[in-house]
C-alpha positions as CSV (number, residue, x, y, z in Angstrom):
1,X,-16.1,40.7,-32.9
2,X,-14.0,38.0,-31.3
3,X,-11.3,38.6,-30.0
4,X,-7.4,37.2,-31.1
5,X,-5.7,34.7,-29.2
6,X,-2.1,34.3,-31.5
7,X,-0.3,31.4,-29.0
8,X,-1.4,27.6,-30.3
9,X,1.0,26.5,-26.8
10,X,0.8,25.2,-24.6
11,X,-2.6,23.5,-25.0
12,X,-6.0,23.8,-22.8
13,X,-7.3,20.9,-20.8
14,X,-10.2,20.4,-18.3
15,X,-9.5,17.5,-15.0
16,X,-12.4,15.1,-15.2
17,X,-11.6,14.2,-11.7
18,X,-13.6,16.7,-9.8
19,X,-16.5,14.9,-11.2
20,X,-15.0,12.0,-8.4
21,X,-13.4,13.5,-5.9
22,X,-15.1,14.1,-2.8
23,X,-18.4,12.9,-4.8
24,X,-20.1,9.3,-4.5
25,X,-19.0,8.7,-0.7
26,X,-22.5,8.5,2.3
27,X,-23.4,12.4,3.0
28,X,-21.6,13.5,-0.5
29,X,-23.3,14.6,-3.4
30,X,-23.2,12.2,-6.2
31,X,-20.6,11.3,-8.6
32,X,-20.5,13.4,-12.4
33,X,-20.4,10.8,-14.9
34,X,-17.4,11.2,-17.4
35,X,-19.7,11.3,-20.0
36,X,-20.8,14.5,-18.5
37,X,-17.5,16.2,-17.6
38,X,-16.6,15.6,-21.4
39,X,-19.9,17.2,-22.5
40,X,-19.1,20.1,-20.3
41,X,-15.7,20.4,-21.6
42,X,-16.6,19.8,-25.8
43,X,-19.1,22.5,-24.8
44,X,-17.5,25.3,-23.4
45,X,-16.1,28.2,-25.9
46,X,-15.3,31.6,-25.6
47,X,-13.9,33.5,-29.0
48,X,-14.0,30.7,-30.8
49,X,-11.6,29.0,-28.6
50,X,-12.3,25.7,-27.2
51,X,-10.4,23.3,-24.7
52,X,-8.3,21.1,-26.6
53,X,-8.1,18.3,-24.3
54,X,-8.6,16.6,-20.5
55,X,-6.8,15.0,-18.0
56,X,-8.0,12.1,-16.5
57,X,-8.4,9.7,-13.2
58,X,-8.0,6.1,-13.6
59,X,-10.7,5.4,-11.0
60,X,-14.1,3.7,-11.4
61,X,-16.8,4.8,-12.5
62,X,-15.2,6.6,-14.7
63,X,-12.3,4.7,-15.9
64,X,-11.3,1.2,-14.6
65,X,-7.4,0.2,-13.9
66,X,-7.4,-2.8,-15.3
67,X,-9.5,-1.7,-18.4
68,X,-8.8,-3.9,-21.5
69,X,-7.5,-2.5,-25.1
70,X,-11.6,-2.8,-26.4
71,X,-12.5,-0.7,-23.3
72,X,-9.8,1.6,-24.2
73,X,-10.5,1.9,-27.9
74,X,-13.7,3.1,-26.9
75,X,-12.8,5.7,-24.3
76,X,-10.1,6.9,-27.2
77,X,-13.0,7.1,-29.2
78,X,-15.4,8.6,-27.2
79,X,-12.6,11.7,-26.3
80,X,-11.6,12.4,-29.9
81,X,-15.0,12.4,-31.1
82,X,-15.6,15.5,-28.5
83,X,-12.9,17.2,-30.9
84,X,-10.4,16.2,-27.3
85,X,-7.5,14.8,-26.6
86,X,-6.1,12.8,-23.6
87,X,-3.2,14.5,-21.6
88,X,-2.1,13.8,-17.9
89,X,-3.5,10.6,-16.2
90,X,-3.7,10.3,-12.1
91,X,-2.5,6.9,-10.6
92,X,-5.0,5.6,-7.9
93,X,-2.4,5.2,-5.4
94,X,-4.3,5.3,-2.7
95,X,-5.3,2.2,-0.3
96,X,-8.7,3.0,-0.6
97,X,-8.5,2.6,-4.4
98,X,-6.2,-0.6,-4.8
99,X,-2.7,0.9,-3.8
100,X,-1.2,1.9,-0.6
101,X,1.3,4.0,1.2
102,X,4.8,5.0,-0.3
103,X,6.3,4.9,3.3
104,X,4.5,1.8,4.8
105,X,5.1,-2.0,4.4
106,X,6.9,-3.9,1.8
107,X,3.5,-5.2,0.7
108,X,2.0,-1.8,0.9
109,X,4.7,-0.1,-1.2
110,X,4.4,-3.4,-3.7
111,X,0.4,-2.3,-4.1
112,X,1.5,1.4,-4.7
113,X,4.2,0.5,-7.8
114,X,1.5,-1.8,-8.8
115,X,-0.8,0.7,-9.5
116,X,1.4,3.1,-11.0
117,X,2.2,0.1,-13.5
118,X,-1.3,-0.1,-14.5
119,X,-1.3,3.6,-15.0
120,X,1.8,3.3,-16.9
121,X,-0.3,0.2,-19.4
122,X,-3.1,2.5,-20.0
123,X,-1.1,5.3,-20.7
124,X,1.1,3.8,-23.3
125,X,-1.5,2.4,-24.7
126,X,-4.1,5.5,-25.1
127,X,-0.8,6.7,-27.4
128,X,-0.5,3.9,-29.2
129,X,-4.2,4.5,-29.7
130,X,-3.7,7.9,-31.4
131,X,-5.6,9.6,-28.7
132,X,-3.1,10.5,-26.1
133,X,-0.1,12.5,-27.9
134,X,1.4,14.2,-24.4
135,X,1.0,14.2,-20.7
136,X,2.4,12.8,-18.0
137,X,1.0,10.0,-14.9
138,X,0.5,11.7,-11.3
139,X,1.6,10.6,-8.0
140,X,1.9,11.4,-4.6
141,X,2.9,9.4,-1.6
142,X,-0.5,8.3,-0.5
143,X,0.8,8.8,3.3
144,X,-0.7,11.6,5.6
145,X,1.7,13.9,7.1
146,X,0.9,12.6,10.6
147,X,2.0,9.4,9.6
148,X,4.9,10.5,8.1
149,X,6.2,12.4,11.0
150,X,6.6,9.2,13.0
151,X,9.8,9.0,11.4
152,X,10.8,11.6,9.1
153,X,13.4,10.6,8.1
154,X,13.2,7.0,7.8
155,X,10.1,7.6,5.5
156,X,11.6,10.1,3.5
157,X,14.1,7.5,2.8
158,X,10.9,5.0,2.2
159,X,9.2,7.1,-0.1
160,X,12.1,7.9,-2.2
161,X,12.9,4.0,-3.1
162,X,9.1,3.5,-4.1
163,X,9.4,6.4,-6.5
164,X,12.8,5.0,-7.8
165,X,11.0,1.7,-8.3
166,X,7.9,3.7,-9.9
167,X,10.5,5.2,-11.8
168,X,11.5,2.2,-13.2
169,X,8.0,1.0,-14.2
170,X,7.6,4.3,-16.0
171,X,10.7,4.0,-18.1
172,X,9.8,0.5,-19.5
173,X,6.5,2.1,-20.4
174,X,8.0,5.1,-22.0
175,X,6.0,7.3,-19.5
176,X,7.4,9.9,-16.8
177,X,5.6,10.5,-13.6
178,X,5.2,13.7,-11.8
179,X,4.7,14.5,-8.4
180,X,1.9,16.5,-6.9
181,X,2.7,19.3,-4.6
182,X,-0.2,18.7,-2.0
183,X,0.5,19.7,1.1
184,X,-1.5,16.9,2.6
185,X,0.9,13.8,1.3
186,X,3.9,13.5,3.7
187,X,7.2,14.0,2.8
188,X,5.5,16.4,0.1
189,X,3.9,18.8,2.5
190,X,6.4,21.3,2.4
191,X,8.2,23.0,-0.8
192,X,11.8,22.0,0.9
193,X,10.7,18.7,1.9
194,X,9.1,18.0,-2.2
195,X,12.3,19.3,-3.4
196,X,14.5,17.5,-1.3
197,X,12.5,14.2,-2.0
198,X,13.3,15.4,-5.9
199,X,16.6,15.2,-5.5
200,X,16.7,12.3,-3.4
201,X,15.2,10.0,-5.8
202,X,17.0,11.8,-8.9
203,X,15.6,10.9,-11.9
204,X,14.8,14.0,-13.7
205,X,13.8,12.7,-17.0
206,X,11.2,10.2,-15.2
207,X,10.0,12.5,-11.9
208,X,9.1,15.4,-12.0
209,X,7.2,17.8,-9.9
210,X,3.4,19.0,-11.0
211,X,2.2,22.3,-9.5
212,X,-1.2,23.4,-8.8
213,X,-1.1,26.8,-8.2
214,X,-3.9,25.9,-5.6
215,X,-1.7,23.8,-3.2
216,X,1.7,25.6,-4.0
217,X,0.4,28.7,-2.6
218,X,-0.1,26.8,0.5
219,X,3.3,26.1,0.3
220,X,4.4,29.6,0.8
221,X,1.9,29.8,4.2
222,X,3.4,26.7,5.7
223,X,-0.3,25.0,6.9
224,X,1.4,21.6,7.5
225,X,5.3,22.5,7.4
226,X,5.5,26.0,9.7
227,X,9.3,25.5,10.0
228,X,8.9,26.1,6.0
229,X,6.4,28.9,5.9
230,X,7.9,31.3,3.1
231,X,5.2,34.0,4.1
232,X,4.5,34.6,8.5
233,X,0.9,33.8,10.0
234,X,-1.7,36.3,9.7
235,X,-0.1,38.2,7.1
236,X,-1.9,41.2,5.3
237,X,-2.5,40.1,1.8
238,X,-3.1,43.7,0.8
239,X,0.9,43.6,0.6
240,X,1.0,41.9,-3.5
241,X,4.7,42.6,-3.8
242,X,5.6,40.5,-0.9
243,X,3.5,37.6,-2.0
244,X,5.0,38.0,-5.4
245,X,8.3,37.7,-3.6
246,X,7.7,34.1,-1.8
247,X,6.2,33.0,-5.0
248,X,9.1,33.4,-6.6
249,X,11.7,31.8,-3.6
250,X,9.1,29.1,-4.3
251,X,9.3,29.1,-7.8
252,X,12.8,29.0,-7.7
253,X,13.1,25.5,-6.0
254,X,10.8,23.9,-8.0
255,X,10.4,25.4,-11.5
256,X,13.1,23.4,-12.6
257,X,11.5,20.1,-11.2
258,X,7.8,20.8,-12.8
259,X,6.5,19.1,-16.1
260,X,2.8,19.2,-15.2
261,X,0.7,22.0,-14.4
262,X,-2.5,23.5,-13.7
263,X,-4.2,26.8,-13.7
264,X,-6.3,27.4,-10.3
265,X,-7.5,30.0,-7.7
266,X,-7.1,29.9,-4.2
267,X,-8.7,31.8,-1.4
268,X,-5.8,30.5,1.2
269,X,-7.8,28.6,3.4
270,X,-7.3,25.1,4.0
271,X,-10.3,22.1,4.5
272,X,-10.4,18.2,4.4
273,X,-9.8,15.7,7.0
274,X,-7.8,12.1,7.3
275,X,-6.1,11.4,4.5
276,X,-6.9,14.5,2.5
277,X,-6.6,16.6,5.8
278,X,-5.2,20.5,5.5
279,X,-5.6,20.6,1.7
280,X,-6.1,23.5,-0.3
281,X,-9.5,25.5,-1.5
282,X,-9.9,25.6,-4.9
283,X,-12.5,28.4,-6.6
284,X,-13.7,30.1,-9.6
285,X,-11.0,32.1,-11.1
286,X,-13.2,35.4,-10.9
287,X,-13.9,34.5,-6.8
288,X,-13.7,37.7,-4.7
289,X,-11.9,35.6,-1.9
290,X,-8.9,34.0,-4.6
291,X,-5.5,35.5,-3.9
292,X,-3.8,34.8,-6.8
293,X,-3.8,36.9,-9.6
294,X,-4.2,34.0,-12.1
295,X,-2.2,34.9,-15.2
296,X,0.6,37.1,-13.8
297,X,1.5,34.4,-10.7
298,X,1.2,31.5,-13.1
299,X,3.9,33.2,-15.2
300,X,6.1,32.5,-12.9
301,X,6.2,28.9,-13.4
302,X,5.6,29.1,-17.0
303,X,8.8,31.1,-17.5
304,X,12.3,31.0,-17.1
305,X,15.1,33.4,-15.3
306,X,15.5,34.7,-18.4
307,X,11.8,35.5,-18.5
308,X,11.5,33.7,-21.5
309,X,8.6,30.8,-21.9
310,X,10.0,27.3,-20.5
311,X,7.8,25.3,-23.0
312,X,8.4,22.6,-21.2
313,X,4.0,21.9,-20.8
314,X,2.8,21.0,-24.2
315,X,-0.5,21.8,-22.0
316,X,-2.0,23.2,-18.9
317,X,-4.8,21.7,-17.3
318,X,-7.7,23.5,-15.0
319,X,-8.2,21.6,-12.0
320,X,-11.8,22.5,-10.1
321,X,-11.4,19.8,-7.5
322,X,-14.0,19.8,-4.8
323,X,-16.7,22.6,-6.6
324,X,-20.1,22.0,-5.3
325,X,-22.3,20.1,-8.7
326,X,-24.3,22.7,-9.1
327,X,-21.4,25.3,-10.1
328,X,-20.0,22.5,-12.4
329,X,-23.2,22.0,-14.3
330,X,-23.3,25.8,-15.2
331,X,-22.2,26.8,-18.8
332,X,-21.2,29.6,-17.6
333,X,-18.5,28.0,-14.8
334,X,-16.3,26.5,-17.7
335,X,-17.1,29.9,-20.2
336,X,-15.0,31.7,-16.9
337,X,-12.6,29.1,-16.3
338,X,-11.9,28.8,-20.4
339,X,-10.9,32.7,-20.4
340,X,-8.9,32.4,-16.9
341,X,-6.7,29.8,-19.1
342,X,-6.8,31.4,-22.6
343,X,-5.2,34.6,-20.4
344,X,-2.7,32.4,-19.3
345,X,-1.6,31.5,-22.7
346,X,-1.6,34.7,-23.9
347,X,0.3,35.9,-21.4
348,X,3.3,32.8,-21.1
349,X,2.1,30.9,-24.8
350,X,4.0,30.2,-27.7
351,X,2.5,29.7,-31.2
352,X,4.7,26.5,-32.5
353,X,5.5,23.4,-30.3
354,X,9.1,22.7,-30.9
């Protein structure tokens, strides 16, 4: 007998981008087509419950930037006839895909809102499509920490006048942007340095924060921000109630902020290098190594003071970033990952969107 799942909200979505990131490069594996990640995704069940949508990465080979309305119409196409919807979309902000840093040079920080514009095109246009009824466009600051620490505070200042011009883009667009809490992006590597950047720019109803439970548990430990570590080195993590307790100083600061979200585990250790250096391990929900206990910690960005559901998400995406191929060609990966998120929903869910 299946089991019931009563909450309809928020809805389920797969990233395509692990099928990208960290694929394609000399000495990686190769890329997963998005034809692939979708068949993956249309595929997985579990109780008769299937994921509802996916995010996606505006990056060749899988999408193009400056993809025209035909191209479009067929990518719409292509998702909705997997039963799917499109949700979030990631900006290629990055130099190394067309953009550049939100703290360097004039021309630079031109590239970066550039890219965030065509982002901002494709989105709108996926709605006007029919196949893209929520979501939100991700950035970060495409600057490594190091970088930014050559002046704090004069690229703190830099990066918050990119997003404002971002900002701008988004709202002739009708799209907002959120922010990912990476602790490899500088001026975003810390949780008081991404909530101070927050309020620095100030435009709540355009920027917004998106949370990874992944990365924002990083947060808490410090890696690239000690002076901000929530939680001391070498901790025991046998003690729950006092990770429980920095999750929720964390919480507190951003919570407010966040409008995009995904499910994840984390085994606290840290990998990467350059741009990407320091940046969080994400696993298989049912890892032996993960510290997070998936449904109960994600409740605490999912609900209020009041302990009531935000409903702020119309959806929740799983992000698998960086898992080897042959876990993500498994069935049985997304079968696990599918019940990790319908736990979530039936913990923090709601059954009608308002």
């Amino acid at each position: 007998m299946e089991a019931t799942h009563n909450n309809n909200y928020p809805r389920l979505h797969n990233a395509m981008w692990p099928g990208l990131v960290g694929k394609g490069s000399p000495g990686a594996e190769p890329s997963i087509n998005l034809d692939t990640m979708l068949e993956l995704t249309a595929q997985a069940q579990l109780d008769g419950v299937r994921f509802d949508g996916v995010d996606l990465f505006l990056f060749e080979p899988h999408i193009d930037i400056n993809a025209s309305r035909e191209t479009l119409q067929r990518l719409a196409d292509k998702v909705r006839s997997k039963g799917l919807v499109i949700g979030s979309i990631v900006a290629p902000v990055w130099a190394p895909t067309g953009g550049g840093s939100a703290a360097g040079t004039d021309g630079e920080r031109k590239r970066f809102v550039g890219q965030v514009e065509k982002a901002c095109r494709i989105g709108r246009l996926l709605r006007e499509l029919g196949a893209r009824p929520y979501g939100v466009v991700r950035i970060d600051s495409a600057c490594g920490v190091g970088d930014w620490a050559q002046d704090a505070q004069g690229n703190q200042v830099k990066i918050a006048r990119t997003f404002s011009e971002a900002c701008n883009v988004a709202e002739d667009y009708g799209e907002r942007l959120a922010a990912e809490g990476e602790i490899c992006w500088g001026g975003m590597h810390s949780w008081r340095k991404m909530a101070e950047l927050l309020e620095r720019v100030n435009r709540p109803k355009t920027l917004g924060f998106q949370a990874d439970m992944a990365h924002t548990l990083l947060y808490v430990l410090g890696y690239n921000a000690p002076e901000d570590a929530i939680l001391p080195p070498q901790w025991d993590w046998s003690e729950a109630g006092r990770l429980d307790e920095a999750l929720r100083t964390l919480t507190a600061a951003l919570r407010p902020w966040t409008i995009d979200f995904h499910v994840a585990q984390n085994d606290a250790t840290v990998k990467g290098s350059g741009t990407h250096d320091k940046t969080g391990h994400h696993c298989l929900p049912d890892d032996a190594s993960g510290k997070l206990d998936i449904a109960r910690h994600a409740g605490l960005w999912l609900r209020g003071e009041d302990g009531q559901p935000t409903k702020t998400m119309r959806h929740v995406c799983w992000d698998g970033c960086m898992f080897p191929n042959d876990v993500m060609m498994k069935p049985d990966t997304w079968t696990k990952i599918l019940a990790a998120m319908l736990a979530v929903r039936d913990a923090h869910g709601w059954t009608e969107q308002p």
